[in-house]
Each structure stands twice: as C-alpha cells, then as structure tokens.
C-alpha positions as CSV (number, residue, x, y, z in Angstrom):
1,X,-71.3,-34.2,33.1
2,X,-73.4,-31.5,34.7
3,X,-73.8,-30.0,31.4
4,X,-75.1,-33.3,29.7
5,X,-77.4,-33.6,33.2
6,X,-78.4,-30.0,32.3
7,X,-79.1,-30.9,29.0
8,X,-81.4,-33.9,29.8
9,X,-83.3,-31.7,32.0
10,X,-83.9,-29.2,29.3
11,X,-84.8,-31.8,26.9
12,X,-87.5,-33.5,29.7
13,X,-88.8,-30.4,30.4
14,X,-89.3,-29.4,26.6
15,X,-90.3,-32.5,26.1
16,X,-93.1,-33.3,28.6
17,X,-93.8,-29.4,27.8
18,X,-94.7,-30.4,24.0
19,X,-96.5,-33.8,25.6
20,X,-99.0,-31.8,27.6
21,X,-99.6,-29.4,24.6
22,X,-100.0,-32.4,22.2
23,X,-102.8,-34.0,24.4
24,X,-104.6,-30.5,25.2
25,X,-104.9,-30.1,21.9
26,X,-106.0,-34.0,22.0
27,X,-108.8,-33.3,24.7
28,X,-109.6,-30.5,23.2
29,X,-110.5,-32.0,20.3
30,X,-112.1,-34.7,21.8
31,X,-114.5,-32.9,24.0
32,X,-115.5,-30.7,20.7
33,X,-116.1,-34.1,18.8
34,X,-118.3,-35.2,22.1
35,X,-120.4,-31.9,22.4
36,X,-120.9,-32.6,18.6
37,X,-121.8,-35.8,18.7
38,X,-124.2,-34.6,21.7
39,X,-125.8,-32.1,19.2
40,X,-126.6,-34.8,17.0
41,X,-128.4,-36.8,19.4
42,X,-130.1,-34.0,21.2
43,X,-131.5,-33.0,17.6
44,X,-132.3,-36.5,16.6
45,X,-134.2,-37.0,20.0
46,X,-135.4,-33.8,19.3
47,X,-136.8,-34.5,16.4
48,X,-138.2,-38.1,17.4
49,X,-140.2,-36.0,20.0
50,X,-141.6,-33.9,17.6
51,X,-142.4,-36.7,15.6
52,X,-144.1,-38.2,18.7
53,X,-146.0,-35.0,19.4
54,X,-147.3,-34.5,16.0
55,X,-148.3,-38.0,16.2
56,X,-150.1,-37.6,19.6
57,X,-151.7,-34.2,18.1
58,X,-153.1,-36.3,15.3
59,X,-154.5,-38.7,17.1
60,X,-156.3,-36.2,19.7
61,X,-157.4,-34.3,16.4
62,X,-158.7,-37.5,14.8
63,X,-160.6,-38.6,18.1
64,X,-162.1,-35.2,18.6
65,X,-163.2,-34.9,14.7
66,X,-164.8,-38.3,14.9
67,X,-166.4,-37.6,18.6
68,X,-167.7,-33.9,17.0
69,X,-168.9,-36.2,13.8
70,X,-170.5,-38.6,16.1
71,X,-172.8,-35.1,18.2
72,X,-173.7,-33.5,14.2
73,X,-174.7,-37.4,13.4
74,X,-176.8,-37.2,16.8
75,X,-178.0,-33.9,16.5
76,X,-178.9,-34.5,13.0
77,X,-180.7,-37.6,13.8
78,X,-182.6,-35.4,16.7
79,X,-183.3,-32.2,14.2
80,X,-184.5,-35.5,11.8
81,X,-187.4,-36.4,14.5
82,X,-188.1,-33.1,15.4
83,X,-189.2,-32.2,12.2
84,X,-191.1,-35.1,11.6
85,X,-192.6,-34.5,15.5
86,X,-193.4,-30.9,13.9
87,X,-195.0,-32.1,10.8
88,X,-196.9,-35.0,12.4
89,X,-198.3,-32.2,14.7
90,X,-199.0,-29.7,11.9
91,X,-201.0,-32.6,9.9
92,X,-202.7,-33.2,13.3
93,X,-203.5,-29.3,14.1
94,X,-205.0,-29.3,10.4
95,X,-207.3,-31.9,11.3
96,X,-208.4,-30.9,14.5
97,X,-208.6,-27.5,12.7
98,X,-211.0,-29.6,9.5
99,X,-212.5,-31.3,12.3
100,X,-213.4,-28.4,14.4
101,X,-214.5,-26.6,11.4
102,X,-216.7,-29.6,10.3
103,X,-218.2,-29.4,14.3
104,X,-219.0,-25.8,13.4
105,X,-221.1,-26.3,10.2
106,X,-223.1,-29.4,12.1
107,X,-223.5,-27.1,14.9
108,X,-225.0,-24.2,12.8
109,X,-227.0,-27.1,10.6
110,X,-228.5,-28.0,13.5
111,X,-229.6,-25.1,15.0
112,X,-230.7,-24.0,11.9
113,X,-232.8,-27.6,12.3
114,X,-233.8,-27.6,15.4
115,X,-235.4,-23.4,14.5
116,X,-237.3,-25.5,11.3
117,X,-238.6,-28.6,14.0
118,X,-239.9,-25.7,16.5
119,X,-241.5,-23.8,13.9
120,X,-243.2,-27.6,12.6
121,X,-243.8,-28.5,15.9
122,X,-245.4,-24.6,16.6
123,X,-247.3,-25.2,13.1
124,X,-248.5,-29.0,14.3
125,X,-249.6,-27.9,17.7
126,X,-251.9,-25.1,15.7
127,X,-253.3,-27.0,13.1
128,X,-254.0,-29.9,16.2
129,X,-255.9,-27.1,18.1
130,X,-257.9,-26.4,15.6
131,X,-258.7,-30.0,14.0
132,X,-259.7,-30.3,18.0
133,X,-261.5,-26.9,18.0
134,X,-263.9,-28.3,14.5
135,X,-264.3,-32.3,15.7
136,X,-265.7,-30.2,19.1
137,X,-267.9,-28.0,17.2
138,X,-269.1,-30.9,15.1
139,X,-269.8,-33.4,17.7
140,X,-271.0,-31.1,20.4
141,X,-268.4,-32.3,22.6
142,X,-265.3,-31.1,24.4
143,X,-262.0,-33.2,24.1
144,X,-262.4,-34.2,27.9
145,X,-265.8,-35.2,27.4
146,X,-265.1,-37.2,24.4
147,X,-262.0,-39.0,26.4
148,X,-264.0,-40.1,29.1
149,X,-266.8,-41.6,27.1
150,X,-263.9,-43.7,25.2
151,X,-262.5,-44.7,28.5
152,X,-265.8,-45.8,29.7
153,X,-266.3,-48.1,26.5
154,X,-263.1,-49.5,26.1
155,X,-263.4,-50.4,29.9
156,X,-266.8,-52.0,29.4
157,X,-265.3,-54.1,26.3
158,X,-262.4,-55.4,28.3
159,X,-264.4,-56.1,31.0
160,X,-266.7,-58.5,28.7
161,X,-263.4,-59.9,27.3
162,X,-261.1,-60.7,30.1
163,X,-265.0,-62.1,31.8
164,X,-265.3,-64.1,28.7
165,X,-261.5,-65.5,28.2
166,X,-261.8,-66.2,32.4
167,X,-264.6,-68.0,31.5
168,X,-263.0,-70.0,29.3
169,X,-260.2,-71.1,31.1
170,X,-262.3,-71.9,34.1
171,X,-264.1,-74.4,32.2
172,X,-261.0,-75.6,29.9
173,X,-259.2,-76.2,33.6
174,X,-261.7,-78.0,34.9
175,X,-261.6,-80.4,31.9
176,X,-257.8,-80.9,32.0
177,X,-257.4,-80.5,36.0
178,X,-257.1,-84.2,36.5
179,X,-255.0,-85.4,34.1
180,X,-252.8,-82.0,34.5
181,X,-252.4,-82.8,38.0
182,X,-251.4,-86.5,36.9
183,X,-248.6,-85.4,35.0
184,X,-247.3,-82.9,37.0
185,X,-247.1,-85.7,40.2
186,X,-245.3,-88.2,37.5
187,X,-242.9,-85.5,35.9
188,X,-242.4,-84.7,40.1
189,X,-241.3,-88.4,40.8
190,X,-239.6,-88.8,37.8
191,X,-237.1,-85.8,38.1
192,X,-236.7,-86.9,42.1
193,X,-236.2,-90.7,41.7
194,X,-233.4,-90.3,38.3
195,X,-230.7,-92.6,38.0
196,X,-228.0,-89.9,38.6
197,X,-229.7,-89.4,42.2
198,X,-229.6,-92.9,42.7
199,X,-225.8,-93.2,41.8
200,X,-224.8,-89.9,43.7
201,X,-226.4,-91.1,47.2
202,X,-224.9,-95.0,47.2
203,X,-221.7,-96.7,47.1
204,X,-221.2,-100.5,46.0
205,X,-218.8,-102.4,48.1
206,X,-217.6,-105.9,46.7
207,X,-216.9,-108.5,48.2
208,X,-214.9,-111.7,47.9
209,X,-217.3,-114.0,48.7
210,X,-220.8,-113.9,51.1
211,X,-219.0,-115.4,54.2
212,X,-217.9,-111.8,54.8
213,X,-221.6,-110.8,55.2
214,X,-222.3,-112.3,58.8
215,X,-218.7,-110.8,59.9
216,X,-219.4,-107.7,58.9
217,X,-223.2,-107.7,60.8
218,X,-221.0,-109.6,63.9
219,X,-223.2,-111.2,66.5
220,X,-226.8,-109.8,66.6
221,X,-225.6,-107.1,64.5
222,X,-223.0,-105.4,66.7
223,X,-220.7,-104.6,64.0
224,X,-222.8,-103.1,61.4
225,X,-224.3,-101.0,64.3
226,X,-220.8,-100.0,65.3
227,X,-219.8,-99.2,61.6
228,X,-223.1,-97.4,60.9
229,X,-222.6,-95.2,64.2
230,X,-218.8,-93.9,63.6
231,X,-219.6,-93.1,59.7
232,X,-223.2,-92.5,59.9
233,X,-223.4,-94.3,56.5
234,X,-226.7,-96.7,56.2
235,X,-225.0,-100.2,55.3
236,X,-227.4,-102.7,53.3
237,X,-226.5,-106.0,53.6
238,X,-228.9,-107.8,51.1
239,X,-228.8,-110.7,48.7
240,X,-227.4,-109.3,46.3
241,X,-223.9,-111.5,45.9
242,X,-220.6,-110.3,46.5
243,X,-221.5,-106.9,47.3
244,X,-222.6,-104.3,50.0
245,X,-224.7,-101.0,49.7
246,X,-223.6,-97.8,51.0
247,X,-225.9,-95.6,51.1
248,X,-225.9,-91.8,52.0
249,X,-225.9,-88.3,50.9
250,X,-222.2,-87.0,52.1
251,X,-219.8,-89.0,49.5
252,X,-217.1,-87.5,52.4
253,X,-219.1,-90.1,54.5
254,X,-219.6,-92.4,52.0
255,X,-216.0,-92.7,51.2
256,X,-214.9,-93.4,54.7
257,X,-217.5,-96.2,55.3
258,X,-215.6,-98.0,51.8
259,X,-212.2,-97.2,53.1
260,X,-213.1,-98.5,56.6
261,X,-214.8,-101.3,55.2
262,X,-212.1,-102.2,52.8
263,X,-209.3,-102.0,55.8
264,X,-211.5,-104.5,58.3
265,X,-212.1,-107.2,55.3
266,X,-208.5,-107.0,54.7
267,X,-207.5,-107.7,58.0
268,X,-210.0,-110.1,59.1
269,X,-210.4,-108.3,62.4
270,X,-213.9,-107.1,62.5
271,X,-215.1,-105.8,66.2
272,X,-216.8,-102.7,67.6
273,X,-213.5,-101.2,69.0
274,X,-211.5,-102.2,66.0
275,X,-214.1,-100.4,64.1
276,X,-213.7,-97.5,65.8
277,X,-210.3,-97.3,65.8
278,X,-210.2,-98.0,61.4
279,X,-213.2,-95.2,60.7
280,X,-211.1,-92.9,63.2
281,X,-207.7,-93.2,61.1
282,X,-209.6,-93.2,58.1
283,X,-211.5,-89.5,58.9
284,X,-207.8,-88.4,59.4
285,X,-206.4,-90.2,56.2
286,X,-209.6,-88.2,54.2
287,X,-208.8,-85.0,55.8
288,X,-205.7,-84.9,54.6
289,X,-206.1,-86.5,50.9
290,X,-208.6,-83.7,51.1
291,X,-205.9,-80.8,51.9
292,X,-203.7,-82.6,49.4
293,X,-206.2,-82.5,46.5
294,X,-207.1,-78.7,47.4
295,X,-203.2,-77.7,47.5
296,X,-202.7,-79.6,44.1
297,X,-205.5,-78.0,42.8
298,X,-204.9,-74.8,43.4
299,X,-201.5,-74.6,42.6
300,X,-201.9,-76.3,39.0
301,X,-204.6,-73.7,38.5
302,X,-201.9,-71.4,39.8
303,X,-204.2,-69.8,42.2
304,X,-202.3,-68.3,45.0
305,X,-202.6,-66.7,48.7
306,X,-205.7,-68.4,49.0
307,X,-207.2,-69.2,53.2
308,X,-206.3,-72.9,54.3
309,X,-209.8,-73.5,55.0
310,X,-210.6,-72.4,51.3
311,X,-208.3,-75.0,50.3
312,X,-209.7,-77.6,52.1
313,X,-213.2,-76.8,50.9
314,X,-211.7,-76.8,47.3
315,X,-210.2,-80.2,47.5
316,X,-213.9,-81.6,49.6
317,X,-215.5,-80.8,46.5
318,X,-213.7,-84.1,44.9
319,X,-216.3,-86.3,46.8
320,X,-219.6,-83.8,45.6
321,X,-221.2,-83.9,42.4
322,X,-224.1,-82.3,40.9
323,X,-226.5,-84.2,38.3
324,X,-223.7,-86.5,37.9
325,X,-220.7,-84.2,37.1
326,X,-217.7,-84.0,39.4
327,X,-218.1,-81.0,41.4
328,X,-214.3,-80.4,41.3
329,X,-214.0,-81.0,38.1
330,X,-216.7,-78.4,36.9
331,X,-215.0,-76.0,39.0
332,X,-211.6,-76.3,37.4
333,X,-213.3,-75.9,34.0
334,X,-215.5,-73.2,35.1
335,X,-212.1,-71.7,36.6
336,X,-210.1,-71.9,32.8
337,X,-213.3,-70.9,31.3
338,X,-213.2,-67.9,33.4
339,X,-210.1,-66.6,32.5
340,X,-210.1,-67.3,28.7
341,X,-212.9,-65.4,28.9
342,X,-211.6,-62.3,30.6
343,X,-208.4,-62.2,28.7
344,X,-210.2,-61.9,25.4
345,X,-212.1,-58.7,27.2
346,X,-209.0,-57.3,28.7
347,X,-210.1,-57.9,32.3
348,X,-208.0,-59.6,34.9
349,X,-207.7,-63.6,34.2
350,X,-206.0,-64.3,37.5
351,X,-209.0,-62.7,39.5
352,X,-211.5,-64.7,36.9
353,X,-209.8,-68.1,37.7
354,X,-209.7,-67.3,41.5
355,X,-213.6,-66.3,41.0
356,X,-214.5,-69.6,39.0
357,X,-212.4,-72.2,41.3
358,X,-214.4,-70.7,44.3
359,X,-218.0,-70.0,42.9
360,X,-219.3,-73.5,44.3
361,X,-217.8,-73.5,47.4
362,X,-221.2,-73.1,49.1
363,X,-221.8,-76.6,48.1
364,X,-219.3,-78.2,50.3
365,X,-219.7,-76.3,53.7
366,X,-219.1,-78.2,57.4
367,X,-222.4,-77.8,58.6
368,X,-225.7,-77.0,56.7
369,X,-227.3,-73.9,57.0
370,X,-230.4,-72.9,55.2
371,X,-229.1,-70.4,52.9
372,X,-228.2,-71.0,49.1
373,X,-225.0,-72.1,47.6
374,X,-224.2,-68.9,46.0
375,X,-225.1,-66.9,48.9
376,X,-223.5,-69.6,51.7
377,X,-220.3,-69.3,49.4
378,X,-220.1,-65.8,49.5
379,X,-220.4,-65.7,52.8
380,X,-217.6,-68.3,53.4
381,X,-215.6,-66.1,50.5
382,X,-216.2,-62.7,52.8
383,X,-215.2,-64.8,56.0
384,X,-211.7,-65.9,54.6
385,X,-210.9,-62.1,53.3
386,X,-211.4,-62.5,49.8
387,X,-211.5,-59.1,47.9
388,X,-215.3,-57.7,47.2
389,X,-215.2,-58.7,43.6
390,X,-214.9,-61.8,44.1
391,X,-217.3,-62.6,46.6
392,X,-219.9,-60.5,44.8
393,X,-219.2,-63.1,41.6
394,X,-219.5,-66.2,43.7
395,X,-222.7,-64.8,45.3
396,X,-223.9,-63.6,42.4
397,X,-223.6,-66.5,39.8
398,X,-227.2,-67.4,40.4
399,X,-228.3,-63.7,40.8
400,X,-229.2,-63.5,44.5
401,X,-227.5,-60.9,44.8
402,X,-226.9,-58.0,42.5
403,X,-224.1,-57.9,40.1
404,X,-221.5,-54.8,40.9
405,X,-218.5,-56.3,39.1
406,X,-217.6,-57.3,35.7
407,X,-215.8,-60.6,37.4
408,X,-219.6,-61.5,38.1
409,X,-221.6,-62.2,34.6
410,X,-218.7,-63.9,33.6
411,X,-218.9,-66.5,36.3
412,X,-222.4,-67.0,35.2
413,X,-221.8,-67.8,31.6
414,X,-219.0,-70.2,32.4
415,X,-220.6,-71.8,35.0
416,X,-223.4,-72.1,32.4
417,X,-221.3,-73.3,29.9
418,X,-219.4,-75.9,31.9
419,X,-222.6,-77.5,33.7
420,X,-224.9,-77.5,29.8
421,X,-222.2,-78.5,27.5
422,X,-223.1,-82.6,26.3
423,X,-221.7,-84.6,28.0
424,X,-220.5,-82.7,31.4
425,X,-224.2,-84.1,33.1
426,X,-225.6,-87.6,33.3
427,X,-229.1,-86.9,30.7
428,X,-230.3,-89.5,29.0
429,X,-230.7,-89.4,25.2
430,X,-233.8,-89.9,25.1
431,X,-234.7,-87.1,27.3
432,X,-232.2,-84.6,26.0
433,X,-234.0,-85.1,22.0
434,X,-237.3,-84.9,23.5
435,X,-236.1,-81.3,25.3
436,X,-235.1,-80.3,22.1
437,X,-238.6,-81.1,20.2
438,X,-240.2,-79.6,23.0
439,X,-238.3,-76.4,22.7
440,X,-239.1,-76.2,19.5
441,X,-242.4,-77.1,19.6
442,X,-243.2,-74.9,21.9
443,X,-242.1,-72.2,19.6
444,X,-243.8,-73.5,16.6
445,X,-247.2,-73.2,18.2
446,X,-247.2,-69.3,18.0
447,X,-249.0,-67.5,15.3
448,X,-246.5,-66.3,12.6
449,X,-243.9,-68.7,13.1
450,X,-242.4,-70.7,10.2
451,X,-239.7,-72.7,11.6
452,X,-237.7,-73.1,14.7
453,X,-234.3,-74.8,14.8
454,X,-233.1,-75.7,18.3
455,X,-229.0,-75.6,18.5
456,X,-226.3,-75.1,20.9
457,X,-227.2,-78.2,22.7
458,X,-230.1,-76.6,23.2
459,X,-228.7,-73.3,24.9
460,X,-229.9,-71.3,22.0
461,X,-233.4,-71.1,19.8
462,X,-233.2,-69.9,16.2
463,X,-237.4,-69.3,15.4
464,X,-237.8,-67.8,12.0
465,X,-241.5,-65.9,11.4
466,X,-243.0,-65.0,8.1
467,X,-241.9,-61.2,7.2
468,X,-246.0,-60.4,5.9
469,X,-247.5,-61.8,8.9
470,X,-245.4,-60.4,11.7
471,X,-243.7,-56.8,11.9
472,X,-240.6,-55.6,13.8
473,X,-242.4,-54.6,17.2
474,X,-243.9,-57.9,17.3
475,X,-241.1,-59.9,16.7
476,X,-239.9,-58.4,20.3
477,X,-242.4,-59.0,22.0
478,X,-242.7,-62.9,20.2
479,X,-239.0,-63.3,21.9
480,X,-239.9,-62.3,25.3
481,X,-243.0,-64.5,25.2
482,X,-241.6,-67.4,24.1
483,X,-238.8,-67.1,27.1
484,X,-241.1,-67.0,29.6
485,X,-243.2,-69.8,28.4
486,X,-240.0,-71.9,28.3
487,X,-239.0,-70.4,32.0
488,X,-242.6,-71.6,33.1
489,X,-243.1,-75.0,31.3
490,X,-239.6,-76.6,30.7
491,X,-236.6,-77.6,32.8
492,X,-233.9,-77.1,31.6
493,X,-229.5,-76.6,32.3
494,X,-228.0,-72.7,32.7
495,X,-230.0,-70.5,30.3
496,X,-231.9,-70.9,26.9
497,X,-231.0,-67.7,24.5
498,X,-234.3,-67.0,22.1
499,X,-233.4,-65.4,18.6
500,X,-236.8,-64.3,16.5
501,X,-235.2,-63.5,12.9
502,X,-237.8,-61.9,10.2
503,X,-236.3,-61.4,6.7
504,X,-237.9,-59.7,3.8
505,X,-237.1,-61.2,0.3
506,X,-237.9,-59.3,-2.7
507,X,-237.5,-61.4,-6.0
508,X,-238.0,-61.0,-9.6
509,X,-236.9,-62.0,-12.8
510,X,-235.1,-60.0,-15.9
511,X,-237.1,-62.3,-19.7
C-alpha cells in the first residue's frame, strides 16, 4: 500500500515534471513566434514609414522645384524688361547723341552765319556812308540838313491836307447835321421804347369779370393804395376787359403784387389790413421758392459749398431777364458752356461751371449801388469767400477789370455765346436781317473789297478783297478798321469777329 502510494507519487511528480517541460517548451515557442511576428510588423511599419517619408520628400522636392521654377520664370521675365529698358535707353542715348550732334552743326552753321551777316552788315554800313558822303557832295548838303528840309515840307503838305479834309467835313457836317441828329434821336427812342422792355417791366393780371375792378380800387381807392404801398408795384386799372396792369421794374415785386392779387380775388376779402397781411405771407412764400430754386439749381449743376446768400441770389435771378432772355436760364447755359469749354483745354470744369453760374450775380443785388454788374458781382463773389479766380472771371466778363486767370476769357466767350446765339434774345426778324446787311454793307464800302458774307448769326464777318488791289500789310490794317467802324456805328450782341481773306489764283491752260 505504501509502495503503490510511493509509486503514485513518483509517477505525479514525473508527471507534472514532464507537464511543465512540455509547456516551457510551449511558451517558449510561443513567445519566439510572437517576437517574430513582431519583426514582421515592425518592418512592414517600417517600411510604410519609409514609404511615407519618401512620399513627403517628393512632395517638398516637387513644391520647391516648382517655387524655384516660378523665381527663374520671374527673374527671367525681369532680365526680359531690363533689357528692353537697356535698349530703349541706348536707342534714346543715340538720339540725344544725333540730336546733340545735329545742335552742334546748327550751332557752328550759325556762327559761321551770323560772321557772313556782320561782315554784310560791316559792308552795307560802308557802302551807305559813302552813297551819303557823294549825295552830300552833290547836293551841297549835309544829311541833317537835308532831313530837316524834308521834315519841313512834308509838315507843310499835311498841314494843307488835314486843313483841307477838315474843311471838308466841316461843310459835309453841316449839310447832314440835321437830319443826323434826327436819326440818331429816333434810333435813341426806338432802342429805349422796344417791345422786350415793355414786356420785362409789366405783368397782365386777368380777371374773371370787371366787377372785380371797383373791389380791388375799394372805396375812394383805399385798396389799390394799400396794395400799391406794401408791393410798391404801380397797378393800372383801365378799360381794358378782364384784365389788370402790373407795372414795374423788380419782377421780385412784380411777382408778389400777382400772387397777392390772385390770393384776395380768390377769397373775396379785399381790405387794407387783409392786404397787408396776403403781400406779407406772400414776400415770405417768394423768399423761400427763391432759396428753393437757388438750392435746386445749384445742386443739378452740381455746384457745391457755395455761401447761402449766393444761393439765394442764384435762385432771384428766375424773376430777371435781360433783352428778353431768362436771366437764370442764361446763367445755367453760360455755366455748361463754361465747362465744356474748359475740359476740351484741360482746365478745371468744376471751377468754370462755378465761374459761369455766378458771372451775373451783379444783376440781382438787394440794394442798388452805382457800380456795374460785373464789378458789383465780384464784389458780392469776394464778400462770400470765393477763391480769386473766380471773382476775377465774374468781374472780368465785361473787361473792367483785367484778366489774371484763364477761368476769365472763358466766361466771356460763353457768356457771348449764350446771350448772341438766335433765339436766346427777343430781336425781331426784321431787325436782325437788316444788322446783317448793315454789317456787310459797311464792309463793302471799303476800297478793295469784293465780297463780304456775314455768318455766325452775325458773330463773325468773312470780307474777301481783290489779291492785285490790296497787299498783305493792308489787309491788317482793313480788319482793324472795319472793327472799329462796326464798334462805333452798329449795336450789336457779345462781339463781332472780322476775317479779311486775300487769295492769289494763278491759272492757265495746257492746248
């Protein structure tokens, strides 16, 4: 029994003994299949990386070969210009080179010239001395002697001339005197008492019927005084039907007297203190349709920063005309004009339209002082901090003052141009054909002259002169002539631009 126990023991123990060996070796062999699988993945991971880095290392590489192709494309492209800098330069230092060698053969040409002209003039002055020194010896006279005996003569002759040509005139005035004096009293009335004056100094107020008449005068003509005193219009209550006159220079004035008017007829109640109260809300009504029409004006001409008392006077010029044309309107035209004109001449058209708008503000002051419209608006223009250029081209425009700026001619032509283009004045056709045979009339009547065509509405005078009868010198001195015959006998809008052509013609014929 204990042997068989003994036995079993022995056989546990061997047995568990050759257990333990069997699984070491098991393990074993395990952990050597683990580290080897380990190796595996270690190298494939390794490898991946390496793939990843060589990836990564191509990438940099193509990014930095494409960056360095980009700088030699840029470089390139700058080496490209500088070369052509360099050989624009070189063609320009060979012409300034051909240029400055060209200056150098002028320079000894003319020196060698101007040596020749002193040696002629040397040679001239000699041979004059002595054509002097033999008309001396012939005449028995010195040159001073001989001078002053020419004087003396030629003085004498003119003397008898000019007494005979005074002469002359004397009697031709005399003759004419009358009947020159006739015409110019006529031609006087006429231009004062024009229709355009007529229309620019009266308003027409109509009426419903004549039963509003005797309201309006009121009881022994209290309301008609009252209405006369608070617009200082003159109000003509005639027999003309249906209708009141207005009359008065200030159309401002005018203007409220029709408003006025207009508000008592429509309401029926028609007394001195009701008067006074209408012409008073009326003034205000004005003064503001007249800030309203300045502010509108100005900022559709886009015109900016200008003085609130500029504006005003810009939107007062609504109710002011001159021969019949809107005085507003001319200014805005004048104003465009302006700075067409001084874009095309590379000047400042901002500064023109300013100048333009403002030229005639002198027309449309508060009070009136006895100064003229350029210069009054120049003044008003220097008041209100306008810059210098402008105010000299506003005082300027009808030159009396001195131009300084290149702002200021331009004023004048526009202002020309706007007020003498047809149809911007009240002229009656009649009179405006008859200005034109005039002006060409009074060019025909000079010696040498072959035809005269007057055009540009009159603003220009083409007068053509026969080449063998009148030279070059003379056709200058026709032009001047004939301007200030047309400044002294005619009257005329803006200026009147005198061209004297003379043309040679040579013709034959080839048998």
């Amino acid at each position: 029994m204990n042997m068989e126990i003994v036995i079993g023991i022995i056989s546990l123990l061997i047995g568990g003994g050759i257990a333990w060996y069997v699984s070491g070796k098991m393990a074993n062999s395990r952990a050597q299949k683990m580290l080897s699988d380990a190796e595996k993945d270690g190298d494939v991971i390794k490898k991946k990386k390496l793939l990843e880095a060589k990836e990564e290392i191509l990438a940099m590489k193509s990014e930095t070969e494409k960056q360095i192709a980009n700088r030699t494309a840029k470089i390139q492209n700058v080496e490209t210009r500088l070369k052509q800098r360099e050989l624009s330069l070189n063609q320009k230092q060979e012409e300034l080179n051909k240029k400055y060698t060209e200056l150098e053969e002028i320079k000894v040409n003319l020196s060698s010239q101007q040596e020749i002209l002193e040696k002629n003039n040397a040679e001239a002055e000699r041979l004059h001395r002595q054509s002097v020194e033999k008309l001396e010896t012939i005449s028995g006279l010195s040159a001073d002697d001989a001078k002053e005996r020419l004087v003396e003569s030629l003085k004498e002759e003119a003397k008898t001339e000019a007494q005979s040509y005074i002469n002359d005139i004397m009697e031709e005035a005399r003759m004419t005197a009358n009947k020159e004096a006739k015409r110019i009293v006529v031609q006087s009335i006429q231009r004062v008492a024009t229709e355009t004056s007529i229309e620019n100094s009266i308003t027409v107020f109509h009426i419903d019927s004549d039963e509003v008449k005797g309201r309006i005068i009121g009881r022994e003509g209290r309301n008609i005084r009252a209405l006369e005193a608070a617009t200082g219009v003159e109000i003509v209550v005639d027999d003309t039907p249906e209708a009141i006159v207005l009359s008065g220079f200030d159309p401002v004035r005018r203007e409220i007297a029709r408003l006025s008017l207009h508000q008592l007829v429509t309401d029926g109640r028609i007394h001195p203190a009701r008067i006074e109260e209408v012409v008073a809300k009326v003034k205000k009504q004005i003064e503001e349709e007249i800030v309203e029409i300045g502010k509108r004006t100005v900022i559709d001409l886009g015109v900016h920063g200008l003085h609130p008392e500029l504006i005003r006077l810009v939107g007062k010029m609504k109710y002011r005309s001159s021969y019949g044309q809107n005085l507003l309107q001319h200014s805005r035209e004048t104003a465009n004009l302006c700075a067409i004109m001084a874009a095309e001449l590379g000047l400042n058209p901002k500064k023109a339209k300013r100048a333009g708008l403002l030229h005639d503000i002198g027309k449309v002051p508060d009070d009136e002082p006895e100064l003229p419209h350029a210069l009054l608006g120049m003044k008003l223009a220097e008041k209100y901090k306008e810059k210098p250029d402008i105010c000299n081209a506003i005082g300027a425009h009808h030159d009396e003052v001195e131009m300084t700026t290149l702002l200021s001619p331009i004023v004048q032509v526009c202002d020309a141009i706007s007020g003498a283009r047809p149809g911007a004045r009240r002229e009656i056709v009649e009179a405006y054909i008859k200005r034109l045979n005039d002006l060409e009339k009074l060019a025909l009547s000079y010696p040498g002259v072959v035809k005269t065509y007057a055009i540009q509405a009159g603003r220009e005078l083409r007068v053509i002169v026969g080449a063998d009868k009148i030279d070059d010198q003379d056709t200058e001195k026709l032009s001047s002539e004939i301007a200030r015959k047309i400044q002294t006998e005619m009257t005329y809008p803006g200026q009147v631009k005198i061209t004297v052509i003379r043309e040679t013609r040579a013709v034959s014929f080839a048998k």
